[in-house]
C-alpha positions as CSV (number, residue, x, y, z in Angstrom):
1,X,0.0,0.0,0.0
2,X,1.4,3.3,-0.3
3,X,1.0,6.7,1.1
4,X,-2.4,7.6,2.9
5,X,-3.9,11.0,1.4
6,X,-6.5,12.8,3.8
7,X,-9.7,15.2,2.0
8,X,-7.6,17.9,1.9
9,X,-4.7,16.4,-0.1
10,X,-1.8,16.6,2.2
11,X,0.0,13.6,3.3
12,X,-0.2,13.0,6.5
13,X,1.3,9.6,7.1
14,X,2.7,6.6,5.2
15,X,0.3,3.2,5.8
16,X,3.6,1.6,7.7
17,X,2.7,3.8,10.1
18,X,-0.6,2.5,11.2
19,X,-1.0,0.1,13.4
20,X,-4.1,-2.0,11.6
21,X,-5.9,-4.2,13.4
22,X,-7.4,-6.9,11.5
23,X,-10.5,-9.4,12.2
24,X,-11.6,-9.9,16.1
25,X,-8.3,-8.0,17.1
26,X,-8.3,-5.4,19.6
27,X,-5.0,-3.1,19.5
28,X,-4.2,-0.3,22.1
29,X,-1.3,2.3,21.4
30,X,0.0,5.1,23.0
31,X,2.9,6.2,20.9
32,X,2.1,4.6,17.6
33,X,1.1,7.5,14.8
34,X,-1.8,5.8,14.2
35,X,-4.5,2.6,14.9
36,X,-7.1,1.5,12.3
37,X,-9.1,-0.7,10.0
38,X,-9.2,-1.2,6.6
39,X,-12.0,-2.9,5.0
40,X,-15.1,-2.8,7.2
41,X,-17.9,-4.2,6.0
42,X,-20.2,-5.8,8.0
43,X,-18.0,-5.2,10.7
44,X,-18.0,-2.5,12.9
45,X,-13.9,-0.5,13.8
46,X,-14.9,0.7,17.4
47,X,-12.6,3.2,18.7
48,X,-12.0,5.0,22.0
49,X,-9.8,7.7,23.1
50,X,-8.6,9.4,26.3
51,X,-7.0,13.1,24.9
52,X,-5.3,13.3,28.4
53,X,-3.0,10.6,27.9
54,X,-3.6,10.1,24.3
55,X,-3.8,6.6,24.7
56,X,-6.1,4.8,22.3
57,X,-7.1,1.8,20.5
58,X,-9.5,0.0,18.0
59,X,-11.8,-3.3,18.1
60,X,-12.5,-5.0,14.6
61,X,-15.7,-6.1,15.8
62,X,-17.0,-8.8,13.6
63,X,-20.2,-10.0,15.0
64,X,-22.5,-9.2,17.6
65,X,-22.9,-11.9,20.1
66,X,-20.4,-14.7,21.3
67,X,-22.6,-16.0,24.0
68,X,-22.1,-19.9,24.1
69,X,-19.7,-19.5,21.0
70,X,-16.4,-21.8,21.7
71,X,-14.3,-19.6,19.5
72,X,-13.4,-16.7,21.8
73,X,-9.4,-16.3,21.6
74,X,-10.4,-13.3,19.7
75,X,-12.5,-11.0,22.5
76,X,-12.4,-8.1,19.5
77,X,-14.5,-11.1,17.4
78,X,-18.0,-10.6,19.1
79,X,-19.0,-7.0,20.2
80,X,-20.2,-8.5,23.8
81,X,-16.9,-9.3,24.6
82,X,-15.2,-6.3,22.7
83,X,-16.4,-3.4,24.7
84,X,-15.5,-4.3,28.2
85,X,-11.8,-5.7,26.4
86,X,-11.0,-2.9,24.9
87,X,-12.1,-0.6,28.1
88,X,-9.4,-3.0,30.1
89,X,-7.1,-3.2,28.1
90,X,-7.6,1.4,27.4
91,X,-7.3,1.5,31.0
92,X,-3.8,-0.8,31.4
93,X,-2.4,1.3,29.0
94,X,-2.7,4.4,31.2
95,X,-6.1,5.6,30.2
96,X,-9.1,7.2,32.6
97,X,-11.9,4.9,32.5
98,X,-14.1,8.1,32.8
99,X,-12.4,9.9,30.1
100,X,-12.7,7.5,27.4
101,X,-14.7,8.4,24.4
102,X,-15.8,6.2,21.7
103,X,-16.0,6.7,17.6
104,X,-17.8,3.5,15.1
105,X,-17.1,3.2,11.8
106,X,-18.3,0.3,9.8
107,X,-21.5,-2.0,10.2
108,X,-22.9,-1.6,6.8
109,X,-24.9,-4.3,5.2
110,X,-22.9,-5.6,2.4
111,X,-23.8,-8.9,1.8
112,X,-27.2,-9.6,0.1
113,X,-28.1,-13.3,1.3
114,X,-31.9,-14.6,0.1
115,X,-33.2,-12.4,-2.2
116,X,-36.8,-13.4,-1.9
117,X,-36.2,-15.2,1.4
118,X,-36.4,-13.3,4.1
119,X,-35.3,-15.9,6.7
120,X,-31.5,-15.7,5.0
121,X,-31.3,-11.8,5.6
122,X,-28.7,-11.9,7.8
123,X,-28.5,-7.7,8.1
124,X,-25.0,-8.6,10.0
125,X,-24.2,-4.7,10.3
126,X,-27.2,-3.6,11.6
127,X,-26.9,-6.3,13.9
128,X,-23.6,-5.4,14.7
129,X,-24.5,-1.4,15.9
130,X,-27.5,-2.4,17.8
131,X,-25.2,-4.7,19.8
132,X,-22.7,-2.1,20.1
133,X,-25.3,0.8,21.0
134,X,-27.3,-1.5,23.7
135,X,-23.2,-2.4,24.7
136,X,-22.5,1.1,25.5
137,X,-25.6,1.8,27.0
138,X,-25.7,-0.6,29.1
139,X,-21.9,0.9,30.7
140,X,-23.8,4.4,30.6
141,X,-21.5,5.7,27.3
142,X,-22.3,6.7,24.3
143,X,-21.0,6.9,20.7
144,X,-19.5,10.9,20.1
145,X,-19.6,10.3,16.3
146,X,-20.0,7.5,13.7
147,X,-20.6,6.5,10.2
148,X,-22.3,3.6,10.0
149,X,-24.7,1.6,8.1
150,X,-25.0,2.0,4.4
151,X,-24.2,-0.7,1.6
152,X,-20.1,0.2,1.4
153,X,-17.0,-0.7,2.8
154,X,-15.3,1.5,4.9
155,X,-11.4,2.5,6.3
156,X,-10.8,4.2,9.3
157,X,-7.6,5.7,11.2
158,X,-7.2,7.2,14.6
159,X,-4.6,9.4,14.8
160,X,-3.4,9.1,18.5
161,X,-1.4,12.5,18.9
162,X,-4.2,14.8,17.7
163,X,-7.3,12.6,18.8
164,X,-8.1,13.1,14.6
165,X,-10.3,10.1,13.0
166,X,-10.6,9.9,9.6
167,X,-12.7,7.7,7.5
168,X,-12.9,6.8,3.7
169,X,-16.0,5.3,2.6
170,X,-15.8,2.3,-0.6
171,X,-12.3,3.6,-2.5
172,X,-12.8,7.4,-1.5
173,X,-10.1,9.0,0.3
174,X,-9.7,9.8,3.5
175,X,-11.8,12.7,5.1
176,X,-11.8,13.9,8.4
177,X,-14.7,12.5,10.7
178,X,-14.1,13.5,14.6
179,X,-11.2,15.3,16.5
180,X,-11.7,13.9,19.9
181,X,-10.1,16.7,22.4
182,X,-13.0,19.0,20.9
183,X,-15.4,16.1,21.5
184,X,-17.8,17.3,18.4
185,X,-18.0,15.9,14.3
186,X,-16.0,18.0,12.3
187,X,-18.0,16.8,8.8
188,X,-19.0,13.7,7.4
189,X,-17.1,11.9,4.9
């Protein structure tokens, strides 16, 4: 892969530079440049950020619910077992558990099972942010900006000195979504 370009055209920082975190991995960073994921589908990049300590870190959550599932050496697999992960692991690395805010990109519905049969429609992404919205709820949180849904693949970076995340949605570059430290959406991609 080569350089990453953001909306406005500068070049900001070469892809060996970003930590990527690929299926059911959960990775947490304080130094790196960068954590994301590219290629979200049905799957769902959850992010959270503490802009005190600048400690961060990703979840490439893959499916909703891994209750009674025997395949869980992947806690960033199933987004039941993602949230409280990633919070743990946020919070070994130096982060405030009351500070941490949280950014999903992903969770669109890209695969089109039983076309006139309604029992195969899976809708895997919108399965994927209801779990994640009744997840944070349920630790009284709340999302401060996403980009969900839709039919398209999506890319997203965290950039963990500014507290910047971008997002690209099918093969669009990258466009600033949320800056963090002002805790507000600066556009949508």
């Amino acid at each position: 892969m080569g350089p990453t370009r953001f909306g406005d055209g500068r070049l900001v920082v070469e892809t060996k530079d970003i930590l990527l975190t690929r299926l059911g991995e959960i990775h947490v960073a304080r130094k790196a440049p960068m954590v994301g994921c590219h290629g979200l589908g049905s799957c769902i990049g959850l992010m959270a950020y503490d802009s005190i300590t600048q400690v961060g870190g990703v979840a490439h959550v893959v499916l909703p619910d891994g209750t009674g599932r025997k395949d869980l050496d992947l806690p960033g697999r199933y987004m039941n077992l993602a949230i409280p992960t990633l919070i743990d692991e946020l919070v070994a690395a130096g982060a405030g558990r009351t500070r941490l805010k949280f950014v999903a990109v992903g969770g669109a519905n890209v695969f089109k099972f039983g076309a006139g049969a309604p029992s195969l429609n899976l809708n895997i992404g919108d399965r994927n942010i209801q779990a994640m919205r009744d997840g944070l709820a349920a630790l009284n949180t709340c999302l401060e900006a996403e980009f969900v849904g839709g039919t398209q693949a999506t890319s997203t970076q965290l950039c963990l000195e500014t507290g910047q995340v971008f997002v690209a949605c099918g093969s669009r570059e990258m466009n600033l979504l949320h800056k963090f430290a002002e805790g507000r959406n600066v556009r949508a991609a």
